[in-house]
C-alpha positions as CSV (number, residue, x, y, z in Angstrom):
1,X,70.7,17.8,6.3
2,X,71.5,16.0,9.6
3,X,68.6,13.9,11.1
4,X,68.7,11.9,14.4
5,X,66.0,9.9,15.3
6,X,65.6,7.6,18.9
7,X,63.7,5.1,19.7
8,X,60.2,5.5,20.0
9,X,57.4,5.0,23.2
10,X,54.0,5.0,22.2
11,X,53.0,7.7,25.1
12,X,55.0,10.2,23.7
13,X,54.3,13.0,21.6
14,X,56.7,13.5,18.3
15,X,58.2,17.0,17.8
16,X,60.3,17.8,14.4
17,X,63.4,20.4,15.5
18,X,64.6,22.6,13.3
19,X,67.4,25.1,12.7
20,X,71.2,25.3,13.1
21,X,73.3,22.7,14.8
22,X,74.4,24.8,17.9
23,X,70.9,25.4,18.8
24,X,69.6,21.8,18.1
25,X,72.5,20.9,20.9
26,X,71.2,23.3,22.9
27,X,67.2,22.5,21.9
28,X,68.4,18.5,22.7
29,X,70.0,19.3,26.0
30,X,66.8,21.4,27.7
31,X,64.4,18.4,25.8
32,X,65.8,16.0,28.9
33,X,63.6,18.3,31.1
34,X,60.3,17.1,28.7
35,X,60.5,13.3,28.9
36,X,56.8,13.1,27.0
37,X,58.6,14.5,23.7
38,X,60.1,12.2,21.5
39,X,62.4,14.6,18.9
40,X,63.5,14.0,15.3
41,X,66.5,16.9,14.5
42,X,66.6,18.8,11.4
43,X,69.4,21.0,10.5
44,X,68.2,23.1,8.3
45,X,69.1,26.7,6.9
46,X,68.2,29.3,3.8
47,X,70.7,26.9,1.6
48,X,69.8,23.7,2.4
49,X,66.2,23.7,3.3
50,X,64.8,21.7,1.6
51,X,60.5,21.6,1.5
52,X,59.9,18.2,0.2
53,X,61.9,16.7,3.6
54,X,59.7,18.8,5.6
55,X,56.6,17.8,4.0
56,X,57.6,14.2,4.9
57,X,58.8,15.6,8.3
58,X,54.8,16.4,9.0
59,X,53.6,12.9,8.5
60,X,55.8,11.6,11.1
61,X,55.5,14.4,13.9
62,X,52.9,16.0,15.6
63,X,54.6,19.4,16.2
64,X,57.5,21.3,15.0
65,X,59.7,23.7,16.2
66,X,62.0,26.2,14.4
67,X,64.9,27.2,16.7
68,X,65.2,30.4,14.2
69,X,62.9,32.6,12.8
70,X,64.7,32.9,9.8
71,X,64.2,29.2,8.6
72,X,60.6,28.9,9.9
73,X,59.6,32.7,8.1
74,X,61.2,30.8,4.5
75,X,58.9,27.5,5.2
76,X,56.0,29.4,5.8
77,X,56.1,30.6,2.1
78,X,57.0,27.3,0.9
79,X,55.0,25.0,2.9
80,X,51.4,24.5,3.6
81,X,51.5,23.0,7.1
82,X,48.6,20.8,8.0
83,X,50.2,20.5,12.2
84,X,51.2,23.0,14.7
85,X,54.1,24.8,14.1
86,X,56.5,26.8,16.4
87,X,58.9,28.9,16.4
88,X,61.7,30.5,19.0
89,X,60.6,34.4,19.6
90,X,64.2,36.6,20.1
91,X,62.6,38.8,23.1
92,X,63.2,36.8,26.2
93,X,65.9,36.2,28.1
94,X,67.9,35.3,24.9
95,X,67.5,39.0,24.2
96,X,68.9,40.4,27.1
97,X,71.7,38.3,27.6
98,X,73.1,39.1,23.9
99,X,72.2,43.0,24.6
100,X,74.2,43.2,28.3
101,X,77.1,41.1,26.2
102,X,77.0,43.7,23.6
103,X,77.3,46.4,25.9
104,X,80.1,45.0,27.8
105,X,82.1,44.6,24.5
106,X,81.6,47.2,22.1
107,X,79.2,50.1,23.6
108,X,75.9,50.8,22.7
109,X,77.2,53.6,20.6
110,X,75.0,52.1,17.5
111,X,73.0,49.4,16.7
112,X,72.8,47.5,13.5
113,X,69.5,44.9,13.7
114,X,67.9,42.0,11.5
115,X,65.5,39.6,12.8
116,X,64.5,41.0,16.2
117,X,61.6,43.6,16.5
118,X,62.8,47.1,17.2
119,X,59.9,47.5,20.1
120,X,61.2,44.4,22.0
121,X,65.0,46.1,21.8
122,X,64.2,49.4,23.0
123,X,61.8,47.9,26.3
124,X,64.8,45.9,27.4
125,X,67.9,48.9,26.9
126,X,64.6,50.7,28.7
127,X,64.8,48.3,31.3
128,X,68.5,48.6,31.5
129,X,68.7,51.9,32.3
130,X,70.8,51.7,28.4
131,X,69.8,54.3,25.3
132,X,71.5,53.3,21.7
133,X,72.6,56.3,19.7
134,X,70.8,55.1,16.7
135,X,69.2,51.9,16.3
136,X,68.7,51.0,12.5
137,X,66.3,48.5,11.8
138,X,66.8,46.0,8.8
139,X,62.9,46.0,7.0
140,X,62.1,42.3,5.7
141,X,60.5,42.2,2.2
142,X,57.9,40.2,1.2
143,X,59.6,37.3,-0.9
144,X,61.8,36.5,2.1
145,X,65.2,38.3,2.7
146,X,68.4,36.9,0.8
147,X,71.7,36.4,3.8
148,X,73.9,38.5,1.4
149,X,72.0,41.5,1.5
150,X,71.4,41.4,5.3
151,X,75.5,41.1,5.7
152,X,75.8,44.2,3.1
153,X,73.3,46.1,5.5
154,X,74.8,45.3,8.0
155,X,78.4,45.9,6.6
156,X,77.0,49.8,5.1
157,X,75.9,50.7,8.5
158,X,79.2,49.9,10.2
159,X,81.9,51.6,7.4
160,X,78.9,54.5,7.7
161,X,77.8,54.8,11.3
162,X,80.1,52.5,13.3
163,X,77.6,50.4,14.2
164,X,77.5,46.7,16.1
165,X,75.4,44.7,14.7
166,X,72.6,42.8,16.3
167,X,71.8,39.4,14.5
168,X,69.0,36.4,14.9
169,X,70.7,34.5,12.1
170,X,73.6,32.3,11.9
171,X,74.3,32.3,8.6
172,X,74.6,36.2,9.4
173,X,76.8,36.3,12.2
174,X,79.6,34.0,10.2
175,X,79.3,36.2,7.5
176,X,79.8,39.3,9.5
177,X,82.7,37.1,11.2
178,X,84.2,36.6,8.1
179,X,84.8,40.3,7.5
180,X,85.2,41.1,10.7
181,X,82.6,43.5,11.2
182,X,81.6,43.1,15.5
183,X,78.0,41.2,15.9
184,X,76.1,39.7,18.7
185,X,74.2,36.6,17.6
186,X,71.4,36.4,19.8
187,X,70.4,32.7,20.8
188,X,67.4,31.3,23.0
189,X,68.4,30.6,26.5
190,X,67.2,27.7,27.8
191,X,64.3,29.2,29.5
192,X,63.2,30.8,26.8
193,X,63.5,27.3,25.1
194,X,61.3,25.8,27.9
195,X,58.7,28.1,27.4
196,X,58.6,27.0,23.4
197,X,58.3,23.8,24.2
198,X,55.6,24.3,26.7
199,X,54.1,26.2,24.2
200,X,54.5,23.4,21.5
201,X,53.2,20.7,24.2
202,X,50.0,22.3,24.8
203,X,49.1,22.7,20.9
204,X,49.6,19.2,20.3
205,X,46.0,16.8,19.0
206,X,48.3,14.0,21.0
207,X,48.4,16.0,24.2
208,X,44.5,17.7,23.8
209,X,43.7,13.8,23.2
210,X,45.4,12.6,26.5
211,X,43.9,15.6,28.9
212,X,41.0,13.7,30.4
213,X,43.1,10.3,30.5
214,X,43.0,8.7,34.2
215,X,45.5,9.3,36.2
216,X,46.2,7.0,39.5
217,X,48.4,7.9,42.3
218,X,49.9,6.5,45.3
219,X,51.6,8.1,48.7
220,X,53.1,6.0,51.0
221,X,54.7,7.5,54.1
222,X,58.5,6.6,54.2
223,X,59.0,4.3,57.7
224,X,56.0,4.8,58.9
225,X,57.2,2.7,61.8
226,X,59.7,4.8,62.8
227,X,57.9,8.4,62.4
228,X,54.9,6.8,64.8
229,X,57.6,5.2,67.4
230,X,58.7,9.2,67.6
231,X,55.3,10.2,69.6
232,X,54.8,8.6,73.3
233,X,51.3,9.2,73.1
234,X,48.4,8.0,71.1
235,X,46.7,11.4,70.9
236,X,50.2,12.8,68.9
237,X,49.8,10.2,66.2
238,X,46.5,11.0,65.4
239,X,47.4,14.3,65.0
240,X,50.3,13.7,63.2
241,X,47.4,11.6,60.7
242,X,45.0,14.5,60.7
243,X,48.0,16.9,59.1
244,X,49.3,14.8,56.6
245,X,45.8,14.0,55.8
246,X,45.3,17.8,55.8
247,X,48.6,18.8,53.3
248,X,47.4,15.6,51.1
249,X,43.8,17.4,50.7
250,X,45.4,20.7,50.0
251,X,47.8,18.7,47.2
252,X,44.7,17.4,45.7
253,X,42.8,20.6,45.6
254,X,45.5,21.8,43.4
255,X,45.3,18.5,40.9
256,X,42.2,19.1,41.2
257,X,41.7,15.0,42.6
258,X,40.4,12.8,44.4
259,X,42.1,11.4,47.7
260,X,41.4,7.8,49.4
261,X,43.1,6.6,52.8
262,X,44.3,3.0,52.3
263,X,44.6,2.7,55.9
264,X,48.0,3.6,57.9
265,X,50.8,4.7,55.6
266,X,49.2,4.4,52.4
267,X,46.7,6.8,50.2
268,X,45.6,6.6,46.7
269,X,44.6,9.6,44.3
270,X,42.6,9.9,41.1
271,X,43.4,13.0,38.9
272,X,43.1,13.9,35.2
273,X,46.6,14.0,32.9
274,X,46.0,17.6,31.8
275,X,45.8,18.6,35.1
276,X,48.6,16.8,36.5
277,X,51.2,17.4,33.5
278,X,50.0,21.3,33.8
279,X,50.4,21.1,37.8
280,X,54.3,19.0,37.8
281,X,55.3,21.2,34.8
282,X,55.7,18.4,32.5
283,X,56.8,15.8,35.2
284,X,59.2,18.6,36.9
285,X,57.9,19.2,40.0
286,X,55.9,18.0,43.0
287,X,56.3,21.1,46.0
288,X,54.5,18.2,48.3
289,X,57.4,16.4,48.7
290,X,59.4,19.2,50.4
291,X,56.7,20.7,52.2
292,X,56.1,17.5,54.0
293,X,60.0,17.5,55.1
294,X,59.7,20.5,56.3
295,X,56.7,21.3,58.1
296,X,56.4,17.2,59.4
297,X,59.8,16.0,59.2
298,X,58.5,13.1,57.5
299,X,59.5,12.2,53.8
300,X,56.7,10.5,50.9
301,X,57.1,8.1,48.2
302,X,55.1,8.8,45.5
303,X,53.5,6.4,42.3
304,X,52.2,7.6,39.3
305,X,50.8,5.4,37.0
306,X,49.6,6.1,33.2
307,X,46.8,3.6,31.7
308,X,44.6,3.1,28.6
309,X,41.8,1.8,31.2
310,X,42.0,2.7,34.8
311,X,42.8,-0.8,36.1
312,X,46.0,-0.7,33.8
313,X,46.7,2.6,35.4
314,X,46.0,1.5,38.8
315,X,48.8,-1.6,38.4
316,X,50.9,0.9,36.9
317,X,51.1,3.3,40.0
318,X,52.1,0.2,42.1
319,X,55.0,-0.6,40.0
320,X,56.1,2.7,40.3
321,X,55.5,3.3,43.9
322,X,58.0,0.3,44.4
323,X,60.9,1.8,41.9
324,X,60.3,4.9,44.0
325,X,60.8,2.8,47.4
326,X,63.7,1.0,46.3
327,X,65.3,4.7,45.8
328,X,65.2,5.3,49.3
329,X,62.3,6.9,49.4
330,X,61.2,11.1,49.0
331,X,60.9,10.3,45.5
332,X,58.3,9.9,42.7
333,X,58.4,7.9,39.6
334,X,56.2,7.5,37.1
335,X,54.8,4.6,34.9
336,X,53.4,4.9,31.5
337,X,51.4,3.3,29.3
338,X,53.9,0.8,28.2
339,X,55.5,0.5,30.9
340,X,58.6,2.6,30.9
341,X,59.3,4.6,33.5
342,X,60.3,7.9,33.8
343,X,61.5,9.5,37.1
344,X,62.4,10.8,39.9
345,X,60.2,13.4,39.4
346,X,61.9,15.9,41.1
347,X,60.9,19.4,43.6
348,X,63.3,21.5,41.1
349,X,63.0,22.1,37.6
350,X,66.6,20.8,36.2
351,X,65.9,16.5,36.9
352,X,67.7,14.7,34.2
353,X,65.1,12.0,33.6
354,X,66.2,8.2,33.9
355,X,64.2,6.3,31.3
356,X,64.1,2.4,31.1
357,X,61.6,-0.6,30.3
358,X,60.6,-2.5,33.0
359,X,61.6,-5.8,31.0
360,X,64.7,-6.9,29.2
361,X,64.5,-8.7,26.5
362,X,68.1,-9.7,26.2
363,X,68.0,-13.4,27.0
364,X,71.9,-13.5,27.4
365,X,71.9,-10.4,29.3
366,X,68.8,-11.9,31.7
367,X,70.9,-15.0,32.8
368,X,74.0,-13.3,33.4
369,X,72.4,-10.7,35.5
370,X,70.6,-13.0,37.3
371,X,73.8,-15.0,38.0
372,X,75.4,-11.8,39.7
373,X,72.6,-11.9,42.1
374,X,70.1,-9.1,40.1
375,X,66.3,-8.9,39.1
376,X,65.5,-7.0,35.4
377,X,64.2,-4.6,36.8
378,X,67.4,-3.8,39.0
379,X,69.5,-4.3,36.0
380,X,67.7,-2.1,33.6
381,X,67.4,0.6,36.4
382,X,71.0,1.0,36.8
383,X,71.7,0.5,33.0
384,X,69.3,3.9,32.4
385,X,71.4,5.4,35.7
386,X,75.2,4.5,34.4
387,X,73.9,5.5,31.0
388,X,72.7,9.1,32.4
389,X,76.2,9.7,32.9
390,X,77.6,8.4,29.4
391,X,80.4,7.0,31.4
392,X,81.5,3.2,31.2
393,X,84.4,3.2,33.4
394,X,84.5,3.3,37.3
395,X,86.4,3.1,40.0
396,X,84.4,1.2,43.1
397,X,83.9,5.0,44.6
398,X,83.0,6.8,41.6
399,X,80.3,3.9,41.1
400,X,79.0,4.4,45.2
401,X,78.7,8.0,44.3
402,X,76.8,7.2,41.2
403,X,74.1,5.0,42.8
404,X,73.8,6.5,45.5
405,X,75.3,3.8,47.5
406,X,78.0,3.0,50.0
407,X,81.8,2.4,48.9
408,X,81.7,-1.0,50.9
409,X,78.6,-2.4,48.6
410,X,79.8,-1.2,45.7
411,X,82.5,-3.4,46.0
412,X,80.6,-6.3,46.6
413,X,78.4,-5.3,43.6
414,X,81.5,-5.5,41.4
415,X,82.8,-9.2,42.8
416,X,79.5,-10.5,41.7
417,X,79.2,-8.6,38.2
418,X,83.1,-9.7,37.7
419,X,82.0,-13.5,38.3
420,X,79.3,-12.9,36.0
421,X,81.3,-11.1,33.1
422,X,79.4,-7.9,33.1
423,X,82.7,-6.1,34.1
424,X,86.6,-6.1,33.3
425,X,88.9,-4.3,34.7
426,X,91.0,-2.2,32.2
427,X,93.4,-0.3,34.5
428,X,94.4,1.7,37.6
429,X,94.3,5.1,39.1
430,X,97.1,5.7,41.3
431,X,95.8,8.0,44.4
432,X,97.9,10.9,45.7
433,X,98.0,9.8,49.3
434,X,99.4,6.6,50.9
435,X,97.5,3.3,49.8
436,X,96.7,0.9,47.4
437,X,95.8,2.1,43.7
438,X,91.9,2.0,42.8
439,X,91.0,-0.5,40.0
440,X,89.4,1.0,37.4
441,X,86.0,-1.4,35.6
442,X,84.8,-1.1,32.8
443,X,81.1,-1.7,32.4
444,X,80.9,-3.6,29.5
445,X,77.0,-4.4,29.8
446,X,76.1,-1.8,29.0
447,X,77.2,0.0,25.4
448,X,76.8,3.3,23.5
449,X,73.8,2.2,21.3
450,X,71.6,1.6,24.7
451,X,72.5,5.3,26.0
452,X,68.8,7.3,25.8
């Protein structure tokens, strides 16, 4: 049993995963797009589970999730669960992919299946314009089903009907490996993993608790200067007002919310947290942000702050409407409850999330940024950007292209972190063309145990 365990933000809701190591990779990697779930990884299968760890495993989480059917059928009969509990169905996407790969390999002369329901196989080789010469079906007994005797059925149907076998079980697919009988293992996609989790999120007594929390919001229009000094008349900017006030009211419709003009650039939003979360698909997407570049050719920074009373979240929005600016702008971030941020919240639904306190607590690491010219917040900004990456060494351009900034500054960045021993140089990368070779720095600030 492997278990991994980060730290932990008070907002977030805990969710146990379980089940082999190649899906809890693949379970950890779509997680980044759920920022409010805080995971604790189990590998578990039918040798090693082990019921007493996932008794203790309830106490701690609010949710669990079984990446294989298999694992999550054997705890059913074992344990008595007292939380929600999940698991991956084999009929999405998953499904299909392994059945088109199966085709391409082998044929569907004959298929050999455990694990996945015989109605869900047929409505996709349906859909596939595909029929299967015989499709034999492995039926599950009641005290569980040993691995051994699935292989063997597996193994009789190939020697007797040349058969390719159809598997939801790891365990399976290296035994069938092992005797070189041909399988398909089929595996959750990430999409189909998205929808479990959304599915997980939404039966959470953390989440049901935190869907009439306050939520505050501010827009500011990005240059607002500039966008007015376009029109040469007074009449133009008004309108220009009246239809971003317009596509703000439509936004809030949809959140449900309640919109305030601050005056000129600024507005200010009131919404619920079920709503919202439901609405930005768990902090994944905000279509206003686009549709104001394109239909007004003007860009928006948006706040979003989190709060146990409504003046917390109020101050919260602030602070997060100025990480937003400092980004350049057409962004959103988002401040919680305790004050980490998570963001940009972006118009697509594949943002890796930065994540990062707005406070260091590193004495040390406070005077020496602030020698090389940086605030905290700066500093622990770019440590949560760098550490996105899981890269520590940099040539100047490979840092400019990183944050977003220009080859000239980050030059200047790295005199002033050199001065202030937050970087060394550990080499050179010699460049194909004429010219001087690039130094190579190493970030040394910043180290594994920090990456998030």
């Amino acid at each position: 049993m492997t278990t991994q365990h980060n730290a932990s933000y008070d907002s977030e809701i805990q969710i146990g995963i379980i089940g082999p190591q190649p899906l809890i990779e693949l379970t950890s990697e779509t997680l980044k797009s759920f920022p409010n779930f805080q995971p604790q990884f189990y590998n578990f299968n039918s040798l090693n589970f082990n019921s007493e760890a996932l008794k203790d495993l309830m106490s701690h989480v609010d949710v669990i999730l079984f990446t294989e059917y298999h694992v999550y059928e054997l705890a059913k009969q074992q344990v008595e669960f007292s939380i929600p509990v999940h698991h991956v169905p084999l009929m999405g996407t998953g499904l299909y992919r392994s059945l088109f790969l199966l085709q391409n390999s082998y044929g569907l002369k004959g298929l050999s299946v455990d694990t996945v329901e015989l109605k869900y196989v047929e409505q996709i080789l349906l859909e596939l314009g595909e029929q299967a010469k015989e499709i034999y079906i492995y039926k599950k007994h009641s005290q569980g089903s040993k691995i051994q005797k699935i292989i063997e059925f597996h193994r009789q149907n190939y020697l007797t009907y040349d058969t390719v076998a159809l598997t939801g079980i790891q365990e399976v697919a290296d035994g069938l490996a092992e005797q070189e009988i041909p399988f398909e293992w089929v595996t959750p996609t990430q999409q189909d993993l998205i929808v479990s989790l959304e599915r997980a999120l939404l039966a959470t007594a953390t989440r049901r608790n935190k869907e009439a929390q306050i939520v505050f919001g501010l827009i500011n229009i990005d240059n607002f200067k500039g966008v007015v000094e376009r029109f040469t008349s007074e009449h133009d900017v008004q309108l220009l007002k009246l239809n971003i006030q317009q596509m703000l009211l439509d936004y809030m419709k949809q959140l449900d919310g309640h919109l305030i003009n601050l005056g000129g650039e600024e507005y200010s939003f009131i919404t619920t947290r079920g709503i919202f979360e439901r609405e930005t698909r768990g902090y994944k997407f905000i279509p206003l942000l686009q549709d104001t570049k394109n239909e007004l050719d003007i860009t928006l920074s948006m706040g979003i702050g989190f709060g146990r009373t409504a003046a917390e979240a109020g101050n919260h929005a602030r602070l997060a409407l100025r990480q937003s600016k400092e980004l350049g702008g057409n962004v959103c971030y988002i401040v919680r409850e305790d004050r980490s941020v998570l963001g940009p919240v972006d118009i697509t639904t594949h943002t890796q999330y930065e994540r990062y306190d707005l406070a260091i607590t590193d004495a040390e690491l406070l005077e020496r940024a602030e020698k090389a010219g940086m605030s905290a917040a700066y500093m622990t900004k770019l440590m949560a950007r760098v550490a996105r990456y899981r890269k520590f060494d940099y040539t100047a351009q490979e840092l400019a292209s990183t944050l977003k900034i220009t080859v000239r500054s980050a030059h200047r960045i790295l005199l002033k972190w050199m001065d202030a021993e937050l970087v060394e140089i550990v080499g050179e990368e010699k460049v194909t063309h004429k010219g001087r070779p690039r130094r190579i720095y190493r970030l040394s600030f910043i180290d594994d145990d920090e990456l998030f």
